[in-house]
C-alpha positions as CSV (number, residue, x, y, z in Angstrom):
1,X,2.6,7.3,-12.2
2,X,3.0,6.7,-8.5
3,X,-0.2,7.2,-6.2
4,X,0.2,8.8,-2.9
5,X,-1.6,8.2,0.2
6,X,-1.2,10.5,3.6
7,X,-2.4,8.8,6.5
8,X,-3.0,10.8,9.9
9,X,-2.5,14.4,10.3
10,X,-0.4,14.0,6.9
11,X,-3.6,14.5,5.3
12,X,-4.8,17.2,6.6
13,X,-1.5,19.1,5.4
14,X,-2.5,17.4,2.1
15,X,-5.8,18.2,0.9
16,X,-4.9,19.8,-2.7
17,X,-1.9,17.3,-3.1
18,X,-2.3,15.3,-6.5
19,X,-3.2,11.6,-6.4
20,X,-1.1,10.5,-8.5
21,X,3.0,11.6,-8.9
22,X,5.8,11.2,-11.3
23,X,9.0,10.2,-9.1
24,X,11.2,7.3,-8.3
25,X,12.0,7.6,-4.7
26,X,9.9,8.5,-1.5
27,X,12.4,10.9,-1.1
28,X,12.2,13.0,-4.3
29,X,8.1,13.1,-4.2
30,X,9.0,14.5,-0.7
31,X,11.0,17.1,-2.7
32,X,8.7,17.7,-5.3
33,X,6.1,18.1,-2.6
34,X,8.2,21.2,-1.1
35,X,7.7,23.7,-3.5
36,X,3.8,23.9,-3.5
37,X,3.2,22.5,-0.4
38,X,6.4,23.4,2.7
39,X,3.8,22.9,5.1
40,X,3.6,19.4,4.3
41,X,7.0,18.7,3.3
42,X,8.1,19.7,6.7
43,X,6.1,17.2,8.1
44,X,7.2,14.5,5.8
45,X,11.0,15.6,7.3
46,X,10.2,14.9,10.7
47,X,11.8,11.4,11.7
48,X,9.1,9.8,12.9
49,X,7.6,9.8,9.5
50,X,7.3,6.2,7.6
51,X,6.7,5.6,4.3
52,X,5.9,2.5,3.1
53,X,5.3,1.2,-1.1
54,X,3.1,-1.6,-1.5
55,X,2.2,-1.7,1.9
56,X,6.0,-2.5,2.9
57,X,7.7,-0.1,5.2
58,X,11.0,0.9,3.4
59,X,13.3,3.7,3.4
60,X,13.2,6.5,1.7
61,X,15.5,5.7,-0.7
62,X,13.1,2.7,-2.0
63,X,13.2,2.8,-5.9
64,X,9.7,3.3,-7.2
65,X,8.3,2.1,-10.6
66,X,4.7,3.2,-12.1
67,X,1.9,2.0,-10.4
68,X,3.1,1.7,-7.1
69,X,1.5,3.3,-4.3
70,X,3.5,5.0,-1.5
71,X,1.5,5.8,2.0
72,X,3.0,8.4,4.4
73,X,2.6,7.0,7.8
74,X,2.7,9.6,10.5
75,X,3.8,8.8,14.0
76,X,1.4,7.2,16.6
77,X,1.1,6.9,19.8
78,X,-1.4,5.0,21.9
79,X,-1.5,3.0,24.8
């Protein structure tokens, strides 16, 4: 199982989203994601969007293996 973190805003759109996920890239939880929740998948498909596993920002693309936690980092501004 993969856990899932939503940092920001992301988490607001993410309130009934499981903990924990079967998937092996950031991209397909971002699929699986789409069917019960579009809201939130269309924010995760914004390009700003990170996501980083393990605390490593990586693509989305980045093979996952149980255990691993993946964060959705949403953009931020600031000055």
């Amino acid at each position: 199982m993969i856990n899932v973190l939503f940092f920001g805003r992301l988490g607001d759109f993410a309130k009934q989203v499981p903990a924990t996920i079967e998937a092996s890239t950031p991209a397909e939880i971002r699929e699986l994601l789409a069917t019960d929740f579009p809201d939130l998948a269309r924010e995760l498909n914004q390009p700003q969007v990170l996501v980083s596993v393990n605390k490593m920002i990586v693509g989305w693309d980045q093979p996952l293996f149980d255990g691993s936690e993946v964060a959705f980092l949403p953009p931020v501004t600031g000055g």
